[in-house]
C-alpha positions, 0 to 999 in steps of 0.5 A: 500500500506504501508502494501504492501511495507513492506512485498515486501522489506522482499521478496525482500532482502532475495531472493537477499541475499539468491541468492547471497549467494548461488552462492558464496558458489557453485562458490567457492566449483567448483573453489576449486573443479575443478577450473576455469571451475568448477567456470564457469559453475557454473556461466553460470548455475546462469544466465541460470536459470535466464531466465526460471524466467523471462519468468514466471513473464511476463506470469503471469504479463499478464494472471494473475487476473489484481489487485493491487497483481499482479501489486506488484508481478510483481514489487517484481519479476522484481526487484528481477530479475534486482538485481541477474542479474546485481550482477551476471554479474557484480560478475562473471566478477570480479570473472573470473577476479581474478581466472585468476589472480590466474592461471597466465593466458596467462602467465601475473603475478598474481600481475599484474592481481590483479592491473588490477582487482582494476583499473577496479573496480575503473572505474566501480564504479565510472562510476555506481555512478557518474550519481546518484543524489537526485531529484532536480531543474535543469535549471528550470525542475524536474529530477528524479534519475538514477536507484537505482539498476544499481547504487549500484548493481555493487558497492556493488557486487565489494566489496563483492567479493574482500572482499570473494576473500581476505578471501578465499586467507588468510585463509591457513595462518590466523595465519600469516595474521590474524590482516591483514585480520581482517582489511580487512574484517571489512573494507569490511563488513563496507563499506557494511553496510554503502552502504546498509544504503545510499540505504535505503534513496532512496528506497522507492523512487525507488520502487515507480519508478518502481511500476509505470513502471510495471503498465504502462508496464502491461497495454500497453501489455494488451492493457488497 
């Protein structure tokens, strides 16, 4: 099972990470190409082509060879699944948000659209992460931690879009803005990495979590 989870984080982050790099580079060529409408269908796409992969590892979870893979497999697509759904909805809100900051939409300054934008990210991050604790004894009873994705998911994503959003709107003028945006980028990319090192300490945790809900869920579907 050691073996098994090793293997499994690999697939895991680089599906992730290879699907969140994906969208970021088509968004930002259909923003830059044909605007907020390019950016919005590229968007709709991403999470369109989410469904045709969840109806596929829920067919398999339930026809396929009952086994330890296919109890992993089940576990490794549905966390894939939750992790771009949640960094896409969470992402594409933000995202939306600032372009149309950038339009000036419904005749609002672009300025007051970016306060808008911070505020909103300050609420949402707060209200993912307030709920999420260490196990520990409570009045006598043992409780487990919030999810690990919904927790951090939208966090991380926050982050990373305002950290691309910064460097996409300073690069025509680098040269004017450069240790400006040196310094926010190395804030950016650090506050991620040290988000990304927290995340670690609860992972094996979490993956056993819903190691354990994907065989109970296989199971009731099944009828065992």
């Amino acid at each position: 099972m050691k073996q098994q989870r090793g293997n499994s984080r690999i697939i895991i982050w680089t599906s992730c990470a290879a699907c969140l790099l994906v969208v970021t580079i088509l968004m930002t060529y259909g923003y830059a190409k044909y605007g907020i409408y390019g950016a919005t269908i590229v968007f709709f796409l991403s999470i369109a082509a989410l469904q045709p992969f969840k109806i596929a590892y829920e067919w398999y979870a339930l026809h396929g060879d009952y086994g330890l893979k296919l109890a992993v497999r089940t576990t490794n697509y549905w966390t894939i699944y939750q992790i771009v759904n949640s960094l896409l909805c969470t992402g594409g809100a933000f995202a939306y948000m600032i372009m149309l900051g950038e339009r000036e939409a419904l005749h609002i300054p672009k300025s007051v659209w970016l306060v808008a934008v911070i505020i909103l990210a300050c609420v949402w991050s707060i209200w993912s992460i307030q709920p999420f604790v260490r196990k520990e004894n409570y009045d006598g009873k043992r409780r487990r931690p919030t999810n690990l994705i919904s927790s951090f998911a939208p966090r991380f994503v926050i982050l990373y879009t305002l950290v691309v959003y910064y460097f996409i709107a300073c690069f025509d003028t680098i040269e004017a803005n450069f240790i400006p945006t040196l310094c926010v980028i190395y804030l950016g990319v650090d506050r991620l990495i040290t988000m990304f090192n927290q995340v670690r300490g609860y992972e094996r945790q979490e993956y056993y979590s819903l190691f354990r809900d994907t065989v109970k869920w296989v199971r009731k579907r099944r009828k065992m």
